[in-house]
N, C-alpha and C positions, 0 to 999 in steps of 0.2 A: 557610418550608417546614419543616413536620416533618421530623426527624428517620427515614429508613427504611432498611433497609438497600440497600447498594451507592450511598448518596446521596450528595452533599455541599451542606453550608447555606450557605444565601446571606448575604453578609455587602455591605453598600449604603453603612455609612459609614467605620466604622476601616479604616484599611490592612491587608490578611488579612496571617497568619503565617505561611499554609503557600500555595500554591498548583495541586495537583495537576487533573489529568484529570479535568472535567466527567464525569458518569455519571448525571445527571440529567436533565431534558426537552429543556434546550439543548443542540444540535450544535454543534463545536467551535468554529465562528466567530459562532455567533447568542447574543447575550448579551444578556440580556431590559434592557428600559429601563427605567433606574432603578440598575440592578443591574450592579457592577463585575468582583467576583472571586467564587469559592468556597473554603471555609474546610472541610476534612475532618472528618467527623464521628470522635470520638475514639474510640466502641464499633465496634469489628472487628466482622464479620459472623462468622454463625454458618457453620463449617464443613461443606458439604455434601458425601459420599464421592463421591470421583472413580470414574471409570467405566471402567477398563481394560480392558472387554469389548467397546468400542467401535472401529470402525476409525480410524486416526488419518490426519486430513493433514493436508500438510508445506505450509505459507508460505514463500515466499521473496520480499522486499518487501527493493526497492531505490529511490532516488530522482532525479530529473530539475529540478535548478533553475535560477532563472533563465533559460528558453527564452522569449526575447519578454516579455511580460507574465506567464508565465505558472509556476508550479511544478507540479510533474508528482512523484505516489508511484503504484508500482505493484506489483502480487505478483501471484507466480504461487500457484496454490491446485493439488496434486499429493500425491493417498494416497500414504502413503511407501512399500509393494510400486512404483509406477509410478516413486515420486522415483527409488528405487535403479535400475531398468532403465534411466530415460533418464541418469542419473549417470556408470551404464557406458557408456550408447551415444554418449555425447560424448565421455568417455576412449578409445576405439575411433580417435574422428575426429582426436582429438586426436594419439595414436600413430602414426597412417597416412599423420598430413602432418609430423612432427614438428613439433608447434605449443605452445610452452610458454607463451605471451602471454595474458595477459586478454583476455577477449573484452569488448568495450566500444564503447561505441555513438562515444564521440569519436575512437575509433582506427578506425573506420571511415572509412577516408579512401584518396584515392587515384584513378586512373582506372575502377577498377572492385571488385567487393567480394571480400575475401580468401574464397578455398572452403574454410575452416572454416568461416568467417560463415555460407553459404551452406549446407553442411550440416547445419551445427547447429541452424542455425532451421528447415531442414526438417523434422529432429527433432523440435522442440515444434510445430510446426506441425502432425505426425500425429499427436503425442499428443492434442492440441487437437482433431481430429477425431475422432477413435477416445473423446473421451469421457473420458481417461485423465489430463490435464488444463486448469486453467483461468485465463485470464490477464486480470486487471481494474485499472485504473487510475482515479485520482480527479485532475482538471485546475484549479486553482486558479487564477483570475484574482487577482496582487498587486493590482488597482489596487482590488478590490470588498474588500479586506485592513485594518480598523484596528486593528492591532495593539496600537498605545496603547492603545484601549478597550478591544478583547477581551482582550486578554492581558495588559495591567499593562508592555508595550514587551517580552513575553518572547518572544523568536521562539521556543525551543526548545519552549514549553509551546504554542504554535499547532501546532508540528512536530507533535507528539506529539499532539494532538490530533485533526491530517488523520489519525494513523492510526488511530486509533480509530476515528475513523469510519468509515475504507475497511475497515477488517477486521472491524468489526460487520455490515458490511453483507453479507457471506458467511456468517454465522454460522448456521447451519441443523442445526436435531436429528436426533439419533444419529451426530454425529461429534464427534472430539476433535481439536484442533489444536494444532499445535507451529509456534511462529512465529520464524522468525530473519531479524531486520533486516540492514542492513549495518552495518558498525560504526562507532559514532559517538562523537565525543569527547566525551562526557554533559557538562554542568555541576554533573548533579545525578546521581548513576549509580543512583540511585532510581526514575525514572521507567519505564525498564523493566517492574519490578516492578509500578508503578501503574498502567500499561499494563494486564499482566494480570487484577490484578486487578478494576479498571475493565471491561474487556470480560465479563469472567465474571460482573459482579453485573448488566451491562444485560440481557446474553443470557439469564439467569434471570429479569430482569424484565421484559424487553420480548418475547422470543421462545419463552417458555413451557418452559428449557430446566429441570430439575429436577437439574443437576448441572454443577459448573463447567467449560467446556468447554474456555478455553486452559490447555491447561500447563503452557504456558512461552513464555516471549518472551525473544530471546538474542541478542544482538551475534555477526555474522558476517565477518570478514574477506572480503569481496567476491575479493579477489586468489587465494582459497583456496576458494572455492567456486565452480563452474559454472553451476549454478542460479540464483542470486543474478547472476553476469555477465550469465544471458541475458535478466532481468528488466530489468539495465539498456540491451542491446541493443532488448528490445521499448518499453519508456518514454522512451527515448532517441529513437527513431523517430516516437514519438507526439508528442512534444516539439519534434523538428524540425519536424513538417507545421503542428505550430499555429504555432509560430512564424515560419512564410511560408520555411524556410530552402531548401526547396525551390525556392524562385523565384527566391533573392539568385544576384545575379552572381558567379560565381568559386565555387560550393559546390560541393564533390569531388563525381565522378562516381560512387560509393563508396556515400556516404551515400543518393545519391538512387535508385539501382538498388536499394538494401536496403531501404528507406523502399518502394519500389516493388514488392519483393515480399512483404512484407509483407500490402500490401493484395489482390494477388492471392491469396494465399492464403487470408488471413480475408475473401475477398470482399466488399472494401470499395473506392471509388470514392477514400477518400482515409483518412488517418487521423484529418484535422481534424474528427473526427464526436461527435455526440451519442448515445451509442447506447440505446436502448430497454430497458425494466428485464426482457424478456423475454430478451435477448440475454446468453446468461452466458457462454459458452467465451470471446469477447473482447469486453470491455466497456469502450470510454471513457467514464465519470461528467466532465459538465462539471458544476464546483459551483455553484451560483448562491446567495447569501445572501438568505436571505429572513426579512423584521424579525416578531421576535417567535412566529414559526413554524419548527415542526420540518421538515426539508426530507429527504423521502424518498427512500430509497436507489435505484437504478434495481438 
């Protein structure tokens, strides 16, 4: 493969030296046959001016592992005028019960579900209706997963990978995004970086974008953000129903009323769903690998 910009070259027999974020035609787990790792092309792309005249929104992408078979990344997608309203209006709920705890999907537990919980998601649940924001997640079956092959045994560069792909898959012109993960003990504190700039040369090359749209991608203290908790409240729920936890004997009555309104809400029958690439305020992407083929976003 030539050499193009936001590429990297495929290398089939030496051991690569570097190993970053695919930005080429494979998706994060489809690795062409024959073909092992990618090697970064050493000429940097040509800088394109950033577009600050653009409305910006706000990412907030937490994760859900090991539920069942299954690992679960999810973000919320929120113009940062709306990020900051509902910021405050969960500080409001927060002050009114005095509630200083993480909001967290494991801490949902109990006979029934705490009324912050129950507030707070009603919150993004209007925002979510009103248009104001959007919540999508990508469901990862480990067992459809070879890591060995695709990733050279690197879980983290798989990680990194699922998100690329779940945050291209939002990428849409005349917007600019700002994306903060939660915070992760990097091995490499690079990838970040490659993150972005990965997303920025697809979204120029695949989605017709004439200006680099993320920028920035930032480790976030989950404990100290709201937004980022309530992501892992809604992926956390999506995670329980595929994992059948809903049905296991002895599971709090907590989790399953919150799981349960959930779906009332986003009018859904369950959350163990496949959802349709029309469907964007709430969207579970189940990912399916498919050889040799790029597998499109929903």
């Amino acid at each position: 493969m030539g050499a193009r910009r936001g590429h990297f070259r495929w290398r089939s027999k030496r051991k690569p030296r570097a190993f970053p974020l695919i930005a080429g035609e494979a998706l994060f787990f489809s690795a062409p046959h024959r073909q092992t790792m990618v090697q970064e092309d050493p000429s940097p792309p040509p800088r394109e001016p950033r577009r600050s005249d653009l409305p910006c929104v706000e990412v907030y992408g937490d994760e859900s592992l090991k539920r069942g078979h299954y690992d679960l990344l999810g973000g919320l997608w929120i113009p940062a005028r709306h990020a900051e309203a509902l910021r405050a209006a969960i500080g409001e709920v927060r002050a009114r019960h005095d509630f200083n705890c993480e909001i967290k999907w494991t801490k949902c537990s109990g006979s029934s579900v705490h009324p912050v919980y129950v507030e707070v998601f009603d919150l993004v649940a209007a925002a979510i209706a009103a248009g104001q924001a959007k919540y999508k997640c990508i469901v990862i079956d480990r067992r459809l997963v070879d890591n060995a092959a695709w990733n050279d045994g690197d879980r983290e560069l798989g990680y990194f990978k699922a998100w690329w792909t779940l945050l291209l898959s939002r990428v849409k012109p005349g917007w600019r995004y700002r994306i903060r993960l939660d915070a992760l003990n990097l091995q490499r504190s690079g990838r970040l970086l490659t993150l972005r700039d990965t997303l920025n040369a697809a979204a120029m090359r695949d989605r017709g974008l004439g200006y680099p749209c993320c920028e920035s991608v930032e480790p976030r203290d989950s404990k100290k953000d709201d937004l980022i908790q309530v992501v892992d409240l809604l992926t956390g729920a999506v995670g329980f129903h595929y994992a059948g936890g809903h049905t296991a004997i002895g599971t709090s009555r907590g989790k399953i009323e919150m799981a349960e309104r959930i779906c009332a809400a986003m009018n859904k029958p369950s959350l163990c769903i496949e959802s349709k690439p029309w469907e964007t305020d709430f969207n579970v992407w189940k990912w399916v690998p498919r050889r040799g083929k790029t597998q499109r976003a929903p």
